[in-house]
C-alpha positions in Angstrom: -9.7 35.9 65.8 -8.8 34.7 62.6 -10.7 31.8 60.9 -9.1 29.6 58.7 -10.2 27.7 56.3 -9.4 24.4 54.8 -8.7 24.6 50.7 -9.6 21.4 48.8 -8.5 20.9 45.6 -11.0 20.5 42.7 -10.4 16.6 41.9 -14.0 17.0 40.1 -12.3 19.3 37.9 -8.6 17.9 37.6 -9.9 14.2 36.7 -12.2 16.0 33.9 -9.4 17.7 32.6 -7.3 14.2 32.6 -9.8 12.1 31.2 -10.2 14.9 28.3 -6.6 15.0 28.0 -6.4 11.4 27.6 -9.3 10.5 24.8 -7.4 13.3 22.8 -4.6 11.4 23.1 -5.8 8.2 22.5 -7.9 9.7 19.8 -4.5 10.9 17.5 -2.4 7.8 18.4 -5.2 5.0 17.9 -6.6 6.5 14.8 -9.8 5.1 14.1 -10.3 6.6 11.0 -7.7 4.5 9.8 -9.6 0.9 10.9 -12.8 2.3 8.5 -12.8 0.4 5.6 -12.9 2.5 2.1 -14.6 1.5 -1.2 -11.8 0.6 -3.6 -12.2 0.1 -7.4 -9.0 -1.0 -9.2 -8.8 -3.7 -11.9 -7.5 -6.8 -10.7 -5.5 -9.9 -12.5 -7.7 -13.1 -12.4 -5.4 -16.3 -11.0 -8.9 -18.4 -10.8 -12.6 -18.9 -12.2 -15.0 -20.6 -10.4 -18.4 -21.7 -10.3 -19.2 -18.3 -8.5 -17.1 -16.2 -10.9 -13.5 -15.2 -11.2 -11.1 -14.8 -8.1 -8.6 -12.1 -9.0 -5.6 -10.3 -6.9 -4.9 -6.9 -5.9 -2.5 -4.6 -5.7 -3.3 -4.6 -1.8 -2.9 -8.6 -2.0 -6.5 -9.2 -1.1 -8.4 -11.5 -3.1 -11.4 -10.4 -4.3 -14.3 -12.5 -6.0 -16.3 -10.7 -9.1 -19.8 -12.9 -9.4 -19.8 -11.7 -13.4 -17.1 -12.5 -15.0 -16.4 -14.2 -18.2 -12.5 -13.7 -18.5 -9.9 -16.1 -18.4 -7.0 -16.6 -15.8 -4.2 -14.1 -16.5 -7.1 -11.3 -18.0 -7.6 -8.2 -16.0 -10.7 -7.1 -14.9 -12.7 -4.2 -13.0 -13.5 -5.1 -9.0 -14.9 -3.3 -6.4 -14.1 -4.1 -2.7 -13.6 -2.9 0.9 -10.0 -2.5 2.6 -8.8 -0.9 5.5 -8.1 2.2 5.1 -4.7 2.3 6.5 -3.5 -0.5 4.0 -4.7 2.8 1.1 -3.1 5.8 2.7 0.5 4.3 3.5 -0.2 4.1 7.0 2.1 1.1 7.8 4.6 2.3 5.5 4.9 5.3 7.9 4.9 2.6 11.2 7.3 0.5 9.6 9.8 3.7 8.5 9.6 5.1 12.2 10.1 1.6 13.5 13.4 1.3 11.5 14.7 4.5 13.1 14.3 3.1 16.4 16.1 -0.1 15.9 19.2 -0.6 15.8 
């Protein structure tokens, strides 16, 4: 007499391997690394002083506040300041180049 057996297939396994499949995945397309913010230090061009100090712009198009500051509007000087770090390493540049080739 033969006995026969019934084969299940390893969903324990198969769903592991998905849900591994799927944060690498998620991991290359989101890009997190690019959210971070980075430490920039450039020298910006004051367009205000204030009471708190000077309000200059960057090359990024942030405004950035530097408490000591005794310069004049138009002057340039030396700021510190947080951006994302997909605004330093071209990163919508790139979005916005592959969005051209797809439309029309």
């Amino acid at each position: 007499m033969q006995q026969t057996t019934n084969k299940k297939t390893p969903q324990l396994k198969f769903l592991a391997i998905l849900a591994v499949a799927t944060s690498v995945i998620l991991v290359l397309t989101i890009t997190p690394w690019n959210i971070i913010p980075t430490l920039v230090t450039e020298d910006v061009t004051v367009i205000a002083v204030t009471d708190y100090g000077c309000v200059g712009e960057s090359t990024f198009g942030h405004s950035v506040v530097v408490s000591a500051c005794d310069v004049g509007v138009g002057d340039t000087v030396s700021a510190t300041f947080y951006v994302p770090a997909m605004e330093q390493n071209g990163y919508y540049d790139r979005i916005e180049d592959k969005l051209e080739m797809v439309i029309p």
